[in-house]
C-alpha angles and dihedrals in degrees: 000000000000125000092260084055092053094041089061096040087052098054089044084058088051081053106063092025098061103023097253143147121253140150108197125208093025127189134191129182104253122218098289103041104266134129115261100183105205127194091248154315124246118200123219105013129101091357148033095243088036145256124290115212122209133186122257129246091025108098105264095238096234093159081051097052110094118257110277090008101189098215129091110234118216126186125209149199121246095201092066099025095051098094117032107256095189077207108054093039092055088050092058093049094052084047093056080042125218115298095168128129091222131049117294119256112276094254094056115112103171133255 
């Protein structure tokens, strides 16, 4: 299993650990129809529509992403992403802040 493997596996298992929603591995149709894969989405945080995860040290494809695209884009490191840390990740999460419509989850604390 590769980094970006582990990257997806790592944010599925967010996912079920702290009750949130994400779709990994997420794509969207990039300016020019074609297909940008991202590790994942993650609904909720940093904006309204979500927060899309790459993958450091890849380019993040800015000149790909579609004209006022609504998601924040965050791009992280593998070396510390690869294994869910329910720490770290929350700490990650409290850093892009709630954007939901509903409570935060009960472990939120802000950014």
């Amino acid at each position: 299993m590769d980094d970006r493997d582990r990257l997806i596996e790592a944010w599925r298992a967010a996912a079920i650990d702290l009750d949130i929603g994400v779709t990994a591995p997420f794509t969207l149709e990039d300016r020019h129809g074609a297909a940008l894969e991202f590790i994942a989405h993650v609904r909720d945080f940093g904006r309204w529509s979500g927060t899309l995860v790459w993958m450091m040290p890849e380019p993040l494809p800015a000149g790909r992403l579609p004209f006022n695209v609504p998601y924040l884009v965050s791009a992280l490191n593998p070396n510390l992403y690869t294994e869910y840390d329910r720490a770290r990740f929350v700490e990650t999460l409290e850093s892009w802040g709630w954007a939901g419509r509903v409570d935060p989850p009960d472990w939120y604390r802000g950014p």
